[in-house]
C-alpha positions as CSV (number, residue, x, y, z in Angstrom):
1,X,148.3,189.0,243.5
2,X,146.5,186.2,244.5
3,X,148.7,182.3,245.2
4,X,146.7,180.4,242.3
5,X,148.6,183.4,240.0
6,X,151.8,183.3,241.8
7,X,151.2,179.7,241.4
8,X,150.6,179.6,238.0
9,X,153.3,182.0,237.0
10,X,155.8,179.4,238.7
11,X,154.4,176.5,236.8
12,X,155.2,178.6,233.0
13,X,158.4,179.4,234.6
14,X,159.4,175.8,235.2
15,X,157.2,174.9,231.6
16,X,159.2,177.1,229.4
17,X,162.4,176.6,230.5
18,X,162.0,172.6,230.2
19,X,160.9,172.6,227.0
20,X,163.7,175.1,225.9
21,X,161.9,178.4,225.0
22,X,164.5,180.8,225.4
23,X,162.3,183.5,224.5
24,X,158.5,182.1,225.5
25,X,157.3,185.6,224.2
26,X,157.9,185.1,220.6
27,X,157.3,181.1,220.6
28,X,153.8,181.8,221.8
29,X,151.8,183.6,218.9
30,X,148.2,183.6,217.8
31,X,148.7,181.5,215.0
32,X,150.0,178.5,217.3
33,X,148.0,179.0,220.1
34,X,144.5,178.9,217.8
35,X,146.3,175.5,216.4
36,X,146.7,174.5,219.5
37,X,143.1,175.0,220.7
38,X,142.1,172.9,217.5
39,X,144.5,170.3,218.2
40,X,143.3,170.5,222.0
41,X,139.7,169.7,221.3
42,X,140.9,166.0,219.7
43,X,140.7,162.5,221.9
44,X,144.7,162.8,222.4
45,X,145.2,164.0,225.9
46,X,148.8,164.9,224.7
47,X,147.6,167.6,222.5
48,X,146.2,169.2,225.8
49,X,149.6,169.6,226.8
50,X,150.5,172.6,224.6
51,X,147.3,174.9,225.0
52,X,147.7,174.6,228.8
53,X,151.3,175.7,228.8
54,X,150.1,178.6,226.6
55,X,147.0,179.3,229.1
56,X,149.8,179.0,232.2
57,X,152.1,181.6,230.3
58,X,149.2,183.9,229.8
59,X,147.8,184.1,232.9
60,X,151.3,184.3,234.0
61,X,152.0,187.1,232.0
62,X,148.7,189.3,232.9
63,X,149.7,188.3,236.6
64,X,153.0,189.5,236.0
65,X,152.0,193.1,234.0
66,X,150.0,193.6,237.8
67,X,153.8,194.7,239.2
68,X,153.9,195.9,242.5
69,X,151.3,197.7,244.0
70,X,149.7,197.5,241.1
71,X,145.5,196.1,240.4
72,X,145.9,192.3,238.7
73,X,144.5,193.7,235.0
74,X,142.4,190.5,235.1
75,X,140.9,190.3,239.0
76,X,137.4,188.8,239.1
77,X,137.6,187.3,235.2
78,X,137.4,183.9,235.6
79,X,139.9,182.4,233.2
80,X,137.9,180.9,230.6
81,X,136.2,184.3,229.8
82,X,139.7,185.5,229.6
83,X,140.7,182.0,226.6
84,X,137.6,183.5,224.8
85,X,138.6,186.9,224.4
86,X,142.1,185.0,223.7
87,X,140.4,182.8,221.0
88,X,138.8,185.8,219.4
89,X,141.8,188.4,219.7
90,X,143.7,186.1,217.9
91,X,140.9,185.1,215.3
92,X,141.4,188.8,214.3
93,X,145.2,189.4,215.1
94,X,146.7,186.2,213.6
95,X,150.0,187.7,213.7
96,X,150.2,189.2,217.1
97,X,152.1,187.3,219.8
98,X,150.5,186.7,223.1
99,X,152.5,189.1,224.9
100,X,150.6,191.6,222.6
101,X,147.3,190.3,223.0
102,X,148.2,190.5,227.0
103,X,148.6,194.2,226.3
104,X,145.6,194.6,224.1
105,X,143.5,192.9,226.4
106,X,145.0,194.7,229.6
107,X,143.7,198.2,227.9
108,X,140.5,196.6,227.1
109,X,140.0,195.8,230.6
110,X,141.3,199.6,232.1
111,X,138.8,201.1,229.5
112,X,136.1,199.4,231.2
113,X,137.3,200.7,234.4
């Protein structure tokens, strides 16, 4: 795993336990995480704020499913391509959590393989 992931795992870490999430997995669902692309795209820079915890705890979460000795399920995606496939899972899976749509897009990825 490369130190931007390692990097970026540590900063959802330190994210989601200041802003309280006991259990990030649940609190980040499709449903909020398409709001909070919409809300992102405003003049606020504030509503940035929550779509780039979401993007830190995904990425953090693929980087984390790698394990040990494990491939990264996501090495040589650059992470935007990876939001898209994000934005569209969820368009169709507005129920899912992210952890699921982590899965989902890990197999997608292995398949390809």
């Amino acid at each position: 795993m490369n130190l931007r992931r390692w990097l970026i795992v540590a900063v959802c870490l330190a994210l989601t336990a200041a802003a309280g999430l006991a259990d990030a997995r649940s609190a980040r669902g499709c449903r909020k995480w398409t709001e909070e692309r919409r809300l992102a795209e405003s003049r606020k820079e504030m509503n940035r704020v929550p779509v780039l915890i979401s993007k830190a705890w995904f990425l953090g979460y693929l980087a984390g499913r790698s394990g040990a000795g494990q491939r990264d399920p996501a090495a040589g995606i650059d992470d935007e391509s990876i939001f898209l496939w994000l934005d569209g899972y969820c368009r169709d899976h507005a129920d899912a959590d992210l952890a699921s749509a982590g899965s989902a897009l890990e197999k997608e990825l292995a398949a390809r393989r």
